[in-house]
C-alpha positions in Angstrom: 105.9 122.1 68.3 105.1 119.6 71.1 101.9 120.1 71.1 102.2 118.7 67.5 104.3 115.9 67.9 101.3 115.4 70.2 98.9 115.0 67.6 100.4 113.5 64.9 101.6 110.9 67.4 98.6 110.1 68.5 97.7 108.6 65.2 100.4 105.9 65.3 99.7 104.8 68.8 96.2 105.4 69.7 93.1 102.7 69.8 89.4 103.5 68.9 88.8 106.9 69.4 91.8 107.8 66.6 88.9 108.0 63.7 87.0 111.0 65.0 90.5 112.6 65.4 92.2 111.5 62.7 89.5 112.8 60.6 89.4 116.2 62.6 93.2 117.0 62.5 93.2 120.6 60.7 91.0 121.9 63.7 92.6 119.7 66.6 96.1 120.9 65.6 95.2 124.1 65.7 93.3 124.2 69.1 96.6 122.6 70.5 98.6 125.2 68.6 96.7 128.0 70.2 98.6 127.0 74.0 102.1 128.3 71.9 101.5 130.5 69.3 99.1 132.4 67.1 100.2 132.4 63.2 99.0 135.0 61.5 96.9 135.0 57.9 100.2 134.2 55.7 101.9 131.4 58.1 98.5 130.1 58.6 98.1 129.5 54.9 101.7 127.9 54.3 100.7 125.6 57.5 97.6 124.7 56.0 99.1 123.8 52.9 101.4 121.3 55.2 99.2 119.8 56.8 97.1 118.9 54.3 100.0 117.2 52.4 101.4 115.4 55.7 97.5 114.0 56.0 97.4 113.0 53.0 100.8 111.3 52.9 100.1 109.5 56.5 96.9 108.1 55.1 98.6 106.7 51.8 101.7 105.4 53.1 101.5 104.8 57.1 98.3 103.1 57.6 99.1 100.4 55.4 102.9 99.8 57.6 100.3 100.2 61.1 97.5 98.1 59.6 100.5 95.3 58.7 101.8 95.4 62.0 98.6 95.2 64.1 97.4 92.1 61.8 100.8 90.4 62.6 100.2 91.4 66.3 96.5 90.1 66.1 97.9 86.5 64.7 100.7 86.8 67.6 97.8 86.9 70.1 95.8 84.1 68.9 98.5 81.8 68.4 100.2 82.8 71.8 103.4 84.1 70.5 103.5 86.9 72.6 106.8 86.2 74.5 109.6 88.9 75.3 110.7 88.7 71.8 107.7 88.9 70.0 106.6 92.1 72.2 109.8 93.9 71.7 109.7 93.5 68.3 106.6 95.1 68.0 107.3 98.2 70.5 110.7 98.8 68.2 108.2 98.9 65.2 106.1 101.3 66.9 109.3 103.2 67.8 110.3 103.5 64.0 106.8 104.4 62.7 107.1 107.8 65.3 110.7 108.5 64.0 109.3 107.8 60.3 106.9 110.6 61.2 109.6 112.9 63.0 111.6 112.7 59.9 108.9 114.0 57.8 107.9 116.3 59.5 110.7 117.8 61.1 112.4 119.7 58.2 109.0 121.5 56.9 108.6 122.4 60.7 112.0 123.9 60.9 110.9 125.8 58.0 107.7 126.8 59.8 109.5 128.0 62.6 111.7 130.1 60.7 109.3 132.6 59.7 107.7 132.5 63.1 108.4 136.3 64.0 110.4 137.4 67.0 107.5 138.3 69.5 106.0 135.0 68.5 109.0 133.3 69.5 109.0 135.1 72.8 105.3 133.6 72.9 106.2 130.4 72.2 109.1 130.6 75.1 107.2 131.9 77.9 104.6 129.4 77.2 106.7 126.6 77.3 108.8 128.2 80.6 104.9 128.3 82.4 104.6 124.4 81.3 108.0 123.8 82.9 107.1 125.5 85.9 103.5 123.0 85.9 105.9 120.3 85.6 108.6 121.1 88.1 105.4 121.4 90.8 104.1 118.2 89.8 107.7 116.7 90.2 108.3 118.7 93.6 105.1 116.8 94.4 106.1 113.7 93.9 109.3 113.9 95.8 107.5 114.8 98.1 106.2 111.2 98.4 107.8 108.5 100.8 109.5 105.1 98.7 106.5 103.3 99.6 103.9 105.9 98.2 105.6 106.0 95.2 105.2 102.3 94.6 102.1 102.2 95.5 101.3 104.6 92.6 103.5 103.3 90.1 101.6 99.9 90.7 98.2 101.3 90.3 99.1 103.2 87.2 100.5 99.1 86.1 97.0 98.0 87.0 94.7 100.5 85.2 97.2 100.2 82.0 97.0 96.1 81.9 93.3 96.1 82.7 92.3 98.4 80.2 93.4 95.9 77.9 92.9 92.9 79.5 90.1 93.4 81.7 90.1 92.6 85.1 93.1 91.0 85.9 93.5 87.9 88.7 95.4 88.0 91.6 98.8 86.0 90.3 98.6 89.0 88.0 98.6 91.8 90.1 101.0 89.9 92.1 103.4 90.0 89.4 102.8 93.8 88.8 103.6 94.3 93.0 107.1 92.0 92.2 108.1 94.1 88.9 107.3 97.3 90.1 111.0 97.5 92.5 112.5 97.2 89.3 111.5 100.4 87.5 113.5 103.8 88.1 111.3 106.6 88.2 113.0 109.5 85.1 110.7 112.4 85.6 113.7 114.5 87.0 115.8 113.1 84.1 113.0 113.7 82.1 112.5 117.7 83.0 116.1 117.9 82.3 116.3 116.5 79.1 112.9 118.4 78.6 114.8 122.1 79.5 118.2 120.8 77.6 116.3 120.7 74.1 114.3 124.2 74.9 117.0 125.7 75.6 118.8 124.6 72.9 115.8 125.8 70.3 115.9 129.3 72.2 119.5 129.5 71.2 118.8 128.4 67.5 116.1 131.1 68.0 118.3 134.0 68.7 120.6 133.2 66.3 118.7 132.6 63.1 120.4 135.0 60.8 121.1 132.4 58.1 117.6 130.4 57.2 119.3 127.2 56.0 121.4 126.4 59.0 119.0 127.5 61.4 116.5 124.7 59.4 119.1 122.1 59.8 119.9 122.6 63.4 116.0 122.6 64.4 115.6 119.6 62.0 118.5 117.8 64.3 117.5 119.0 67.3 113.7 117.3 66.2 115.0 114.4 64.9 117.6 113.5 67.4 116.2 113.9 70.6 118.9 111.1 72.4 121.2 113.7 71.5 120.1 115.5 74.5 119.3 113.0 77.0 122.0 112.5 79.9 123.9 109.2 79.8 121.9 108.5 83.2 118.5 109.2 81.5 119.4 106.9 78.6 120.8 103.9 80.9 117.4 104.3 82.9 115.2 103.9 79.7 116.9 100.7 78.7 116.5 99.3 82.0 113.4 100.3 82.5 112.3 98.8 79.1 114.1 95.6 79.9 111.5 95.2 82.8 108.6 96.3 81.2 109.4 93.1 78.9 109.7 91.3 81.1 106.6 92.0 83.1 104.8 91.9 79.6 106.4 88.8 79.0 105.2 87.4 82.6 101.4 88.6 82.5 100.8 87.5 78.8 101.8 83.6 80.0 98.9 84.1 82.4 96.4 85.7 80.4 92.7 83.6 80.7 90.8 83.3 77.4 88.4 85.6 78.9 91.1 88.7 79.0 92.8 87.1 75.2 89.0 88.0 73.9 89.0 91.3 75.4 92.4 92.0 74.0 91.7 91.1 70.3 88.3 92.9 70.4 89.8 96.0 71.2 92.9 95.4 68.8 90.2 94.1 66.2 88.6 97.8 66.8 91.8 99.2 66.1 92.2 98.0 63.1 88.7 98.1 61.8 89.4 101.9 62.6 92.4 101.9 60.4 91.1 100.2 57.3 87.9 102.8 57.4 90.4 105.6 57.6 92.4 104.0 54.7 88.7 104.4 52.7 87.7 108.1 54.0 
């Protein structure tokens, strides 16, 4: 069911390339869906019944509420608006279109998953236990790193992000980036562990699925709550770390040239112009 958050996320967040998938979904859910579980010829029909509906009510009623908002973040551009305020604003708008989605979803997925059948579960569990195991290597990786590498990484990732939507950036800029970066905590341990605290949490739903309508409502919580199961630590980390992306937004959208404003608005102006053709298919 990550894999589907995946997808359907994708749509509220994503820049040009969202048409082709938007306008692909049935297959590209699917092909993700594949890495977890096979349904078989009944489930498959039920799912495709959902998906259709959760298409059609994402293009009716959510575009318009994304279209709105990137409008009102195009004018914020060209009027230079774009302080602290203005950008946090618009990342808790984003925020409340993906739990608008969660809460759709998650109920009619919880209903899914109840008729998933007990070898699929154990599927969908070992599948997800070989992901962890990816991850845990990746992380035992990166601890591997001395302070300094890590920085150094952290910064470059900073760098691709802000050029790829402001073009090459100047070197008051990327001297900004090398200042902010100190300030961010790194919460991929946190992360994992929040990660492993909601699986195993749906492996115990799992095994104890006997009555269909609490099972549904537990899933549908554990979906649509997922602050639930982060550690104080994780959360506090978050907020902080938000607090300085903020502010380093704040700091590099004062400096921007006129040269990286244009780049920004064409690509938000392709955005949109993806959003109001979607609105049409």
């Amino acid at each position: 069911m990550k894999k589907l958050w995946l997808v359907l996320g994708f749509l509220v967040l994503t820049g040009c390339s969202s048409k082709l998938a938007y306008n692909n979904l049935d297959w590209l859910v699917y092909w993700y869906m594949d890495d977890y579980v096979e349904l078989n010829d009944s489930q498959e029909a039920i799912f495709d019944v959902k998906l259709e509906g959760w298409i059609e009510w994402h293009r009716e009623e959510q575009l318009a509420l994304y279209l709105t908002q990137l409008e009102q973040l195009e004018q914020d551009i060209k009027q230079d608006k774009l302080d602290k305020d203005v950008i946090a604003n618009h990342l808790n708008q984003a925020n409340e279109h993906v739990m608008t989605l969660r809460s759709k979803l998650a109920p009619e997925l919880a209903e899914l998953a109840y008729r998933l059948s007990d070898d699929q579960v154990i599927y969908l569990f070992a599948a997800i236990q070989k992901e962890n195991r990816e991850e845990q290597e990746e992380l035992d990786e990166y601890n591997s790193m001395s302070k300094n590498e890590r920085l150094d990484k952290l910064i470059d990732n900073f760098e691709d992000d802000f050029e790829e939507n402001l073009g090459d950036l100047t070197d008051k800029q990327k001297q900004l980036i090398v200042e902010a970066a100190p300030h961010f905590a790194s919460t991929r341990g946190n992360w994992l562990e929040y990660r492993v605290t909601m699986q195993n949490e749906a492996r115990r739903l799992f095994a104890s699925r006997a009555n269909a309508e609490v099972f549904q409502q537990k899933l549908t919580h554990l979906l649509t709550h997922p602050d639930d199961y982060r550690s104080d630590e994780y959360l506090a980390q978050r907020q902080a770390n938000r607090e300085a992306y903020l502010s380093l937004a704040n700091d590099l959208s004062q400096t921007m040239s006129l040269k990286q404003k244009t780049h920004l608005l064409k690509q938000l102006r392709d955005i949109i112009d993806d959003v109001k053709s979607l609105q049409n298919d």
